[in-house]
N, C-alpha and C positions, 0 to 999 in steps of 0.2 A: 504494500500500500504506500502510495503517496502521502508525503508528508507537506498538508496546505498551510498557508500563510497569508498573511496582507500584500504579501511582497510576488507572490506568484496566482494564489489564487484566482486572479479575473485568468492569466493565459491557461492555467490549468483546467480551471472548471468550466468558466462563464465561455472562453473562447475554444471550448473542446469540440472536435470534431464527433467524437463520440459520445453515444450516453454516460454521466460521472453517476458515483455514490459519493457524499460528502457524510463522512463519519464524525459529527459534532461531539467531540468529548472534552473532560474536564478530568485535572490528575487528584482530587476530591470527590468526585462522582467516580462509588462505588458498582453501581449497575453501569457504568461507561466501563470500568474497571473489568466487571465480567465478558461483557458482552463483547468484548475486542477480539480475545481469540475466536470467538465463534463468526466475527466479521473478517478477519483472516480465511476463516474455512473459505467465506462463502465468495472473498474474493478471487481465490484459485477455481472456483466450480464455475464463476460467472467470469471472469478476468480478460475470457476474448473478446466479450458482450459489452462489458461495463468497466469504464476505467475506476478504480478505487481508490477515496482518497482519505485522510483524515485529518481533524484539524482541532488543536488544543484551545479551546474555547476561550480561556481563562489567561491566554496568552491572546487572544484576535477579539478582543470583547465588541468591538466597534464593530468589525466587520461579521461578526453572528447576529447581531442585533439587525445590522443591517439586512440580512438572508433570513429575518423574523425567528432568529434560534433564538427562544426566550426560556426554556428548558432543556437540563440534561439528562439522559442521554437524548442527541435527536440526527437522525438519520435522514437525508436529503437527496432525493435525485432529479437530476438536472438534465435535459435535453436541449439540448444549442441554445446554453445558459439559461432557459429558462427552466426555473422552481415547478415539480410536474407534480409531486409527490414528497409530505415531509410528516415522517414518523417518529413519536415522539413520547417519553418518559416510558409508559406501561405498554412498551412496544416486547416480546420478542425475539428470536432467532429465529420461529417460523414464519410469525408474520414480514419478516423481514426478508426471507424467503420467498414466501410469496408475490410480495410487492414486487421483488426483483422479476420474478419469472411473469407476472403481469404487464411491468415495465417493457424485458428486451422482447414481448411478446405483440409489445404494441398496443395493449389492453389501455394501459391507462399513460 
């Protein structure tokens, strides 16, 4: 997974040719804590489909606020920078699953 920033963020995510996941975490936010390696998994099963990124909340505070990340954990997917889908606190590893295969699926 990529690691986002203020500083790359818009080329990474906003300006991506392909579909992103933005993995909004916090190193206090213990369900971000969990749910990391299971976003690991799922970016090796989806990783040709969807670029994967993640981004230390707590470090980019300006710029999550700005992308409406007002809670943590919150997962984001973006299609030619546009915000399509954002999943958020009492989210999952399968709903999270699922939204992906909805997503590279075209559903939503």
């Amino acid at each position: 997974m990529l690691n986002v920033d203020k500083e790359n963020f818009e080329a990474e995510v906003l300006l991506a040719e392909q579909p992103v996941l933005v993995d909004f975490w916090g190193p206090k936010c213990e369900k971000c804590l969990a749910m990391m390696p299971d976003v690991e998994v799922l970016s090796q099963e989806y990783g040709g489909k969807v670029k994967f990124c993640k981004m230390d909340a707590s470090k980019n505070r300006r710029l999550a606020i700005s992308q409406k990340v007002l809670g943590l954990p919150s997962i984001v997917l973006y299609r030619k920078g546009e915000r399509i889908l954002h999943l958020v606190e009492d989210m999952s590893v399968e709903s999270v699953r699922k939204a992906l295969e909805e997503f590279t699926k075209g559903v939503i």
